[in-house]
VEXPAMAR-690021 format. One line per 8 residues: number of its first residue (from 1); their letters; for each residue x, y, z of N, C-alpha, C, O. Coordinates in steps of 0.2 Angstrom, whole numbers, plus 5000, padded with zeros to 4 digits. Example, Ala and Ser with C-alpha at 12.3 -4.5 7.8 and 13.67 -1.06 7.14 Angstrom:
1 = as = 5066 4972 5039 5062 4978 5039 5066 4984 5039 5071 4983 5042 ~ 5064 4989 5035 5068 4995 5036 5064 5000 5039 5067 5006 5040 .
//
This chain:
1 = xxxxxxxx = 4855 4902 4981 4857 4903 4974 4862 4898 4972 4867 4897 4975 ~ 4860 4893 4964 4863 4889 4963 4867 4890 4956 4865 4887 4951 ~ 4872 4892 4956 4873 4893 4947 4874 4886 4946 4877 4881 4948 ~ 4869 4888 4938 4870 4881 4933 4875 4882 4927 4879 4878 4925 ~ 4875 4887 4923 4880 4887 4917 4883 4895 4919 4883 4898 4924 ~ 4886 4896 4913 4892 4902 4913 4895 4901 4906 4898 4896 4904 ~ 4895 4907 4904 4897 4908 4898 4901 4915 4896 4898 4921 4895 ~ 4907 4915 4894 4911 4924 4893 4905 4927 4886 4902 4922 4882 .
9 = xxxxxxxx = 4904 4934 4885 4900 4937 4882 4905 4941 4876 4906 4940 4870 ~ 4909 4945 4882 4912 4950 4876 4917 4953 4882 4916 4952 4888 ~ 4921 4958 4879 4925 4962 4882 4923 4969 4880 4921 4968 4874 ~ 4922 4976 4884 4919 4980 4883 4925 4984 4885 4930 4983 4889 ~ 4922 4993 4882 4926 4996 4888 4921 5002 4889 4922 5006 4893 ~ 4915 5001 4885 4908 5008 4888 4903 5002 4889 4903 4996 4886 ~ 4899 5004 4894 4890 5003 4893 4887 5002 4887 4884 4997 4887 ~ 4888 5006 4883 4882 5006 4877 4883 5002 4874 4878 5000 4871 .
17 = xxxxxxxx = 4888 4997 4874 4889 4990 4871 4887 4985 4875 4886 4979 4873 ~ 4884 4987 4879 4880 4982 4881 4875 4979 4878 4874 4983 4873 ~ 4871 4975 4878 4863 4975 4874 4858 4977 4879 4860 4975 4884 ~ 4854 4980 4878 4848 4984 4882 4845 4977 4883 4841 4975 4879 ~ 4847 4974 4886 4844 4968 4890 4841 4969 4900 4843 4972 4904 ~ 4834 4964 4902 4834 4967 4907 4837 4962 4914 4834 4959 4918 ~ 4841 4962 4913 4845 4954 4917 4849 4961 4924 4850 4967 4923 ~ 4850 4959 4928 4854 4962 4933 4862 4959 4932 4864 4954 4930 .
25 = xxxxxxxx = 4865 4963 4933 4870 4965 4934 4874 4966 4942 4873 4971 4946 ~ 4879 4962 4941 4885 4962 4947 4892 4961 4946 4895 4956 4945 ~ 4896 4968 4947 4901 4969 4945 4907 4966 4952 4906 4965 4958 ~ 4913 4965 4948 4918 4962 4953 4924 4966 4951 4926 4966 4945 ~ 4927 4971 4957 4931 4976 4955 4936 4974 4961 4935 4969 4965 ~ 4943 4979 4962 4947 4978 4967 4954 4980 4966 4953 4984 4962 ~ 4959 4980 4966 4966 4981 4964 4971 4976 4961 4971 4970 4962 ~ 4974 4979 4957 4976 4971 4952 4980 4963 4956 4982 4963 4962 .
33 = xxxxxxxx = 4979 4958 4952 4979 4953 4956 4977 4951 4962 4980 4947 4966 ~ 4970 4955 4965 4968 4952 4969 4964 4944 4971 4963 4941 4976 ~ 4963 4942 4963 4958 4935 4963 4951 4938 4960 4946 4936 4963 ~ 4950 4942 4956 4944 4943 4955 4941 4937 4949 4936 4934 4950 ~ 4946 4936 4944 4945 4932 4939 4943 4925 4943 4937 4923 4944 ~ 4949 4922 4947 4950 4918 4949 4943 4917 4955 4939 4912 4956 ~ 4942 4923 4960 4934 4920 4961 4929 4918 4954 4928 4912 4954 ~ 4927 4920 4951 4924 4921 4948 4923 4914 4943 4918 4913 4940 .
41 = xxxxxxxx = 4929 4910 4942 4930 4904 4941 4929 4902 4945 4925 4898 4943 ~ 4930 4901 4951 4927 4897 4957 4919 4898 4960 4916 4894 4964 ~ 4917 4904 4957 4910 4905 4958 4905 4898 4953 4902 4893 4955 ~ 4907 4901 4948 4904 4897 4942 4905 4889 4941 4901 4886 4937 ~ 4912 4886 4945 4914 4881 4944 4917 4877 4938 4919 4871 4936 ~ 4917 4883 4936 4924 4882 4929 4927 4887 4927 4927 4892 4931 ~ 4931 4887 4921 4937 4892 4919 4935 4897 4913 4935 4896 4907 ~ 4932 4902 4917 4928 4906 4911 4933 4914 4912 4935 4917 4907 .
49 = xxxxxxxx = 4935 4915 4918 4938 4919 4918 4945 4919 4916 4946 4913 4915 ~ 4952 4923 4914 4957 4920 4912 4960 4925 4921 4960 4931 4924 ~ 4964 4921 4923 4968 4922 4928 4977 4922 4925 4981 4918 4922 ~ 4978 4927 4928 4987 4928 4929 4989 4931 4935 4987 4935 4938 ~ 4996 4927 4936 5001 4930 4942 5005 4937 4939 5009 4940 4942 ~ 5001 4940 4932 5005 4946 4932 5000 4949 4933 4995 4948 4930 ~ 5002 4955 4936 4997 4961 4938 4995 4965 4933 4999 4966 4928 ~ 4989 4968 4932 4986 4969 4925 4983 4968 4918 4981 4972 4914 .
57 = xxxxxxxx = 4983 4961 4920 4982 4958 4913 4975 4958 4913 4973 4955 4908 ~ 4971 4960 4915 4965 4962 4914 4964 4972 4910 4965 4977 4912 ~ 4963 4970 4905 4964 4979 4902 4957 4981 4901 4956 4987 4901 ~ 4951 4975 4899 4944 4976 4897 4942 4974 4903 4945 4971 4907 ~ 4933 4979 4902 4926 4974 4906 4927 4968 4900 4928 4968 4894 ~ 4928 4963 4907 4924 4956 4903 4918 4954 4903 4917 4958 4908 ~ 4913 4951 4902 4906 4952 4902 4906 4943 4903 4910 4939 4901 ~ 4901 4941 4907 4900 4933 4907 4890 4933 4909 4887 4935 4914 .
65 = xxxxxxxx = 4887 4930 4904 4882 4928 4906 4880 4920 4908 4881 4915 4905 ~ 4877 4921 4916 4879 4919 4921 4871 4916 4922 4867 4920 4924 ~ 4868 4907 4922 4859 4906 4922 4862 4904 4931 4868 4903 4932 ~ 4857 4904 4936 4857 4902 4941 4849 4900 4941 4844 4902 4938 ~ 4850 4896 4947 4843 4894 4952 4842 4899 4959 4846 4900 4963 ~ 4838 4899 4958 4835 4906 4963 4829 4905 4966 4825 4909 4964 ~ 4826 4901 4972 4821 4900 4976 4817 4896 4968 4813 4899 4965 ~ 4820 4890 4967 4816 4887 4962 4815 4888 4955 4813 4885 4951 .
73 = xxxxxxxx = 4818 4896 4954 4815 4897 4946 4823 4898 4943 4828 4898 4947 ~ 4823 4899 4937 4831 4899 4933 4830 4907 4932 4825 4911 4930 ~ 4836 4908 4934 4835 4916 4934 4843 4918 4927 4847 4913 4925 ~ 4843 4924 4925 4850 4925 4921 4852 4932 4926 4848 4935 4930 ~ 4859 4932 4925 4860 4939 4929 4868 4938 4923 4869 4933 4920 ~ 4872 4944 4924 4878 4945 4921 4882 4947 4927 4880 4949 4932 ~ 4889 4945 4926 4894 4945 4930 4899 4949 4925 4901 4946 4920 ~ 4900 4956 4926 4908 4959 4924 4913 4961 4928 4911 4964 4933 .
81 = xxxxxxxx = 4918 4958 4927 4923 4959 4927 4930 4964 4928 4934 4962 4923 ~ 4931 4968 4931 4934 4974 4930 4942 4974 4927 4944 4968 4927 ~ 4947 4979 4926 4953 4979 4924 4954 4980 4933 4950 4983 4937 ~ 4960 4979 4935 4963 4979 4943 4963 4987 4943 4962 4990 4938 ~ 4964 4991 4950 4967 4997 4947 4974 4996 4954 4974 4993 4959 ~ 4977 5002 4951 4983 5002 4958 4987 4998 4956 4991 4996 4960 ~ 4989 4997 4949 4994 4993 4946 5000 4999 4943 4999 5003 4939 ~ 5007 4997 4947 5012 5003 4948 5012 5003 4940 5009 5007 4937 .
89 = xxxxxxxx = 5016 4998 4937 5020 4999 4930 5013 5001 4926 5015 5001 4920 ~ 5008 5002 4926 5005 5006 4919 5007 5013 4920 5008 5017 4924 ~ 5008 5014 4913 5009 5023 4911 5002 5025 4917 4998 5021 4919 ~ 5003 5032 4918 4998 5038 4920 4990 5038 4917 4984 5040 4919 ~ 4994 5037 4909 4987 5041 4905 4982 5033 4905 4976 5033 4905 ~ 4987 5028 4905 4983 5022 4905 4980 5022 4909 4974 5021 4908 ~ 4981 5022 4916 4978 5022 4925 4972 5026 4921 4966 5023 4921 ~ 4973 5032 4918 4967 5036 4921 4962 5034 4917 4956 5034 4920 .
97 = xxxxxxxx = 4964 5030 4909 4958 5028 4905 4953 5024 4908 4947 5026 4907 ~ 4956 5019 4912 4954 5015 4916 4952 5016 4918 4947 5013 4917 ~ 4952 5020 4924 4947 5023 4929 4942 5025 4927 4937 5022 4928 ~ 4942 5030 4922 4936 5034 4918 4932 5030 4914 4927 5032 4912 ~ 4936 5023 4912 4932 5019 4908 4927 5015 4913 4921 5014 4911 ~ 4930 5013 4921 4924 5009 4926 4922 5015 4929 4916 5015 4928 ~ 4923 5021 4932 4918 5026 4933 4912 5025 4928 4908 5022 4931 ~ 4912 5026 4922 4906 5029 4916 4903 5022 4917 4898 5022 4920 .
105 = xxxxxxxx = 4906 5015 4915 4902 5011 4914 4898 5009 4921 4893 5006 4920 ~ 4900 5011 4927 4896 5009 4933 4890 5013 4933 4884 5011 4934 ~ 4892 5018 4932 4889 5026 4933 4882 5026 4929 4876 5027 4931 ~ 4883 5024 4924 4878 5023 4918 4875 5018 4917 4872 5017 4912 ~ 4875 5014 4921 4873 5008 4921 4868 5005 4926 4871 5005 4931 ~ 4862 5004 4926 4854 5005 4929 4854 4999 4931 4852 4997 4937 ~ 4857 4994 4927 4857 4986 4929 4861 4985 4935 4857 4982 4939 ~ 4865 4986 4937 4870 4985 4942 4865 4984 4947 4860 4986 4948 .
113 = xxxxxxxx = 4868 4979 4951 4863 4979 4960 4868 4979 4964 4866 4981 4969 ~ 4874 4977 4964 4877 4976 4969 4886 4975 4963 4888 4972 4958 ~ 4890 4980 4968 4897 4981 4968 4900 4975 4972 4898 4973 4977 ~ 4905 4972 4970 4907 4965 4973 4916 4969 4976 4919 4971 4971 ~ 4918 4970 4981 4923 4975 4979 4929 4970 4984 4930 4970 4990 ~ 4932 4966 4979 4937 4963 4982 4944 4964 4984 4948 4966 4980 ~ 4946 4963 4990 4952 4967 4994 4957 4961 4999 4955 4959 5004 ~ 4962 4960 4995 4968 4954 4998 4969 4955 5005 4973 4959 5007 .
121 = xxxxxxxx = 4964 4950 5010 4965 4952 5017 4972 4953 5019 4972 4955 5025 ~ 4977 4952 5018 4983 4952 5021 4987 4960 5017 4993 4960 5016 ~ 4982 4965 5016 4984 4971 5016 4980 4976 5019 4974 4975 5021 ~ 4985 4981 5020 4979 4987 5025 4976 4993 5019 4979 4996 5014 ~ 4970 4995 5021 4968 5001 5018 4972 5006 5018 4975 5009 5023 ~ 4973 5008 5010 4978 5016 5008 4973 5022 5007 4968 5022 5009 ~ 4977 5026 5004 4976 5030 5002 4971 5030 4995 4966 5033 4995 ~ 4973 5026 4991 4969 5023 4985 4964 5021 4985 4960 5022 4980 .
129 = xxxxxxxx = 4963 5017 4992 4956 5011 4992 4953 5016 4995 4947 5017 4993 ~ 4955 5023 5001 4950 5028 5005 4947 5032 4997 4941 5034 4997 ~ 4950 5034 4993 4947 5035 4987 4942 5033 4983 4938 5037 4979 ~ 4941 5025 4984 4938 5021 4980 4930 5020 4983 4925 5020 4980 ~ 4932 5022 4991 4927 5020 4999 4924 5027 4995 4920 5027 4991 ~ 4928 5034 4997 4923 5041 4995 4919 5039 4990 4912 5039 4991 ~ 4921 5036 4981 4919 5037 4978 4910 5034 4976 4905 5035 4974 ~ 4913 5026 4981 4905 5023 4981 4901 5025 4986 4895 5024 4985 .
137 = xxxxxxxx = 4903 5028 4992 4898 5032 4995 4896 5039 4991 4889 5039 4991 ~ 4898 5043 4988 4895 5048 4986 4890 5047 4980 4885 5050 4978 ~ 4892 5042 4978 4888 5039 4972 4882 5035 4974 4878 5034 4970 ~ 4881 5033 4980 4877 5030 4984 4874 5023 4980 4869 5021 4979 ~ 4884 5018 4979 4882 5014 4977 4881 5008 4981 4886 5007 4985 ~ 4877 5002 4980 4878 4997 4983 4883 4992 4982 4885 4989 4977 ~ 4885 4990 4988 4893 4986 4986 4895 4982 4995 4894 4983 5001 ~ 4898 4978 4992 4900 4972 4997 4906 4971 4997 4908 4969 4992 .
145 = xxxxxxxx = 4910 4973 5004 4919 4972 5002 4920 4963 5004 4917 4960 5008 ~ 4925 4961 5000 4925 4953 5001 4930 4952 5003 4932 4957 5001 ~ 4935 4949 5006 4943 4950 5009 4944 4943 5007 4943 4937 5010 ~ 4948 4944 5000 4950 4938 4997 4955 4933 5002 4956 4934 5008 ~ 4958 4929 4997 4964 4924 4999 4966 4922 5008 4971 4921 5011 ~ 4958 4922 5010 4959 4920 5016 4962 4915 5019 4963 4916 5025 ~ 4963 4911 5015 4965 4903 5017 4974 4906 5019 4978 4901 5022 ~ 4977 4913 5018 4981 4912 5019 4984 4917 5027 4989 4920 5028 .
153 = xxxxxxxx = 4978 4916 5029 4977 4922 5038 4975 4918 5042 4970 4914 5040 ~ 4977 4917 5048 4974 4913 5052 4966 4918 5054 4964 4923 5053 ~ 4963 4912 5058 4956 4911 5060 4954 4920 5064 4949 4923 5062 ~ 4960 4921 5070 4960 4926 5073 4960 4932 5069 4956 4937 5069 ~ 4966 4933 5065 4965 4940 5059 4962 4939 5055 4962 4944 5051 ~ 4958 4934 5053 4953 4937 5049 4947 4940 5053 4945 4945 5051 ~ 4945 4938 5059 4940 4940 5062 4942 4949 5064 4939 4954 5064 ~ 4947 4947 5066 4950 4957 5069 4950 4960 5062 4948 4966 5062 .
161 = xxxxxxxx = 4951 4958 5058 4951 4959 5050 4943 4965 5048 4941 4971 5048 ~ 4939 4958 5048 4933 4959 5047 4928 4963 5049 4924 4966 5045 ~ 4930 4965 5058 4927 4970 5063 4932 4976 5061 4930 4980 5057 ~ 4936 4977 5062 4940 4984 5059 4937 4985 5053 4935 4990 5053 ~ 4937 4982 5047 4932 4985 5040 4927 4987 5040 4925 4992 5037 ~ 4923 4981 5044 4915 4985 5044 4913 4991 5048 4908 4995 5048 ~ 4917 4992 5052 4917 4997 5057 4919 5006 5050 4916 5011 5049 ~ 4924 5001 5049 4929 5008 5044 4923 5010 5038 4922 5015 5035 .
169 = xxxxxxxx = 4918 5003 5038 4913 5005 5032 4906 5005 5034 4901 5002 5030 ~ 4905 5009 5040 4899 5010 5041 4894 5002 5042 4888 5002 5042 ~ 4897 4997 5043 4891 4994 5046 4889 4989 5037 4886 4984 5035 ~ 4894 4992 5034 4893 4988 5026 4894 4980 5028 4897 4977 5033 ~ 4892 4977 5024 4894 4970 5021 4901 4968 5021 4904 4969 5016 ~ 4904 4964 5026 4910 4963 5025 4912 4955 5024 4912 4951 5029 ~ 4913 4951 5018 4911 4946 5017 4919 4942 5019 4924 4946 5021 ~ 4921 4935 5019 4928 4931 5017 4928 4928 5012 4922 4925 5011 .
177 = xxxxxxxx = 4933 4926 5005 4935 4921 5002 4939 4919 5001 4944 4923 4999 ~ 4940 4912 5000 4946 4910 4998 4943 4906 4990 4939 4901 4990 ~ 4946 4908 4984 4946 4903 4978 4949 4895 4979 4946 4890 4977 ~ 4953 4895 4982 4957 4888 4985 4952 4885 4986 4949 4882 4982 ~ 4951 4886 4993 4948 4880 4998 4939 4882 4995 4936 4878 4993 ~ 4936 4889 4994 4929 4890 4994 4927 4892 5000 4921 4893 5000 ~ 4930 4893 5006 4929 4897 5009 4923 4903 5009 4926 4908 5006 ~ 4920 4905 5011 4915 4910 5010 4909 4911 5006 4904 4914 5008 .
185 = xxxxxxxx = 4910 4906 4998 4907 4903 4994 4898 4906 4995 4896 4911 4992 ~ 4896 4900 4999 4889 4902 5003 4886 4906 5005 4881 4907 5002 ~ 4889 4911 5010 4890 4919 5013 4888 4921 5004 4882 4921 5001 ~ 4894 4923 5002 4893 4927 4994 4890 4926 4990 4887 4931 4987 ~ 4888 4916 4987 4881 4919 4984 4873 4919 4987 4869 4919 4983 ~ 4873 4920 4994 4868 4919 4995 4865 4930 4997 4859 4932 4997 ~ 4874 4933 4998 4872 4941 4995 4871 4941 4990 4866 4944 4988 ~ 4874 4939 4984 4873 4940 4978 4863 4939 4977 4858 4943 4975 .
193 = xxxxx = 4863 4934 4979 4854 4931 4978 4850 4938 4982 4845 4939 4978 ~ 4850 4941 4985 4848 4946 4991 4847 4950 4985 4842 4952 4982 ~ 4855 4951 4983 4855 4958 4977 4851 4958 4972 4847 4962 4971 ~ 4851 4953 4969 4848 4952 4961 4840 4952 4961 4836 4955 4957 ~ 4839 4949 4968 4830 4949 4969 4827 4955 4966 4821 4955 4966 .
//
């Protein structure tokens, strides 16, 4: 899978604003400031997404339509963008909007192929993220956890990293990147290509 162009769409916070288009769909979700923007910029090779060093600056889905090469033909797929969750300083009432806002659009959303669910290797699984694991297994969603900012773990814990997750997730997809260096790059879009087929 080659992406060729990229371009931001709109900022949403339901489904129904979507356009009844039949493009597939792959969301990038995770805890605030993990790199979600910032892969995502690295995916595409330019600056589509807006990144920051303060946690939660992401409040909407943002929407990017996304042309790639795909086994020769030009394919479209979209790429959204989620709000972080797990960010202390938001009010209560706002956390839960938030939640109920990516609950409903996932949920109702047919396009979806694959959950991109990125998680800063140099933290351990909580209580929040065991919440996050029930809730895509009960939903029987497909999803691939990515263990961002690699470039900052040596070679050995990312490996002991990797095997302890996939273990912890049943044999799931357990990917590395680094936005820096590009690390992992290939691995991810070559699941994303898998997915979207």
């Amino acid at each position: 899978m080659r992406i060729i162009n990229a371009e931001f769409v709109k900022s949403m916070v339901t489904v129904e604003l979507v356009e009844t288009v039949d493009v597939p769909e792959i969301c990038f979700i995770g805890r605030s400031n993990v790199g979600k923007s910032s892969m995502i910029n690295s995916l595409v090779m330019r600056k589509i997404a807006r990144t920051s060093s303060t946690p939660g600056a992401t409040k909407l889905i943002n929407i990017f339509d996304v042309s790639c090469e795909l086994k020769g033909e030009r394919k479209s797929v979209i790429f959204s963008d989620f709000p972080g969750f797990g960010f202390s300083k938001v009010s209560r009432d706002v956390s839960r909007n938030w939640q109920a806002m990516i609950e409903n659009y996932i949920l109702k959303n047919p396009k979806i192929r694959t959950i991109i669910w990125l998680f800063d290797i140099r933290r351990e699984i909580d209580e929040l993220d065991r919440m996050l694991i029930d809730w895509l297994f009960k939903n029987n969603l497909e999803f691939c956890m990515v263990l961002t900012k690699c470039d900052k773990e040596t070679q050995s814990n990312i490996a002991k990293k990797k095997r302890v997750f996939k273990e912890y997730l049943e044999n799931r997809q357990v990917l590395i990147y680094s936005a820096k260096t590009g690390a992992g790059k290939k691995e991810l879009l070559s699941y994303m290509a898998e997915a979207i087929e």
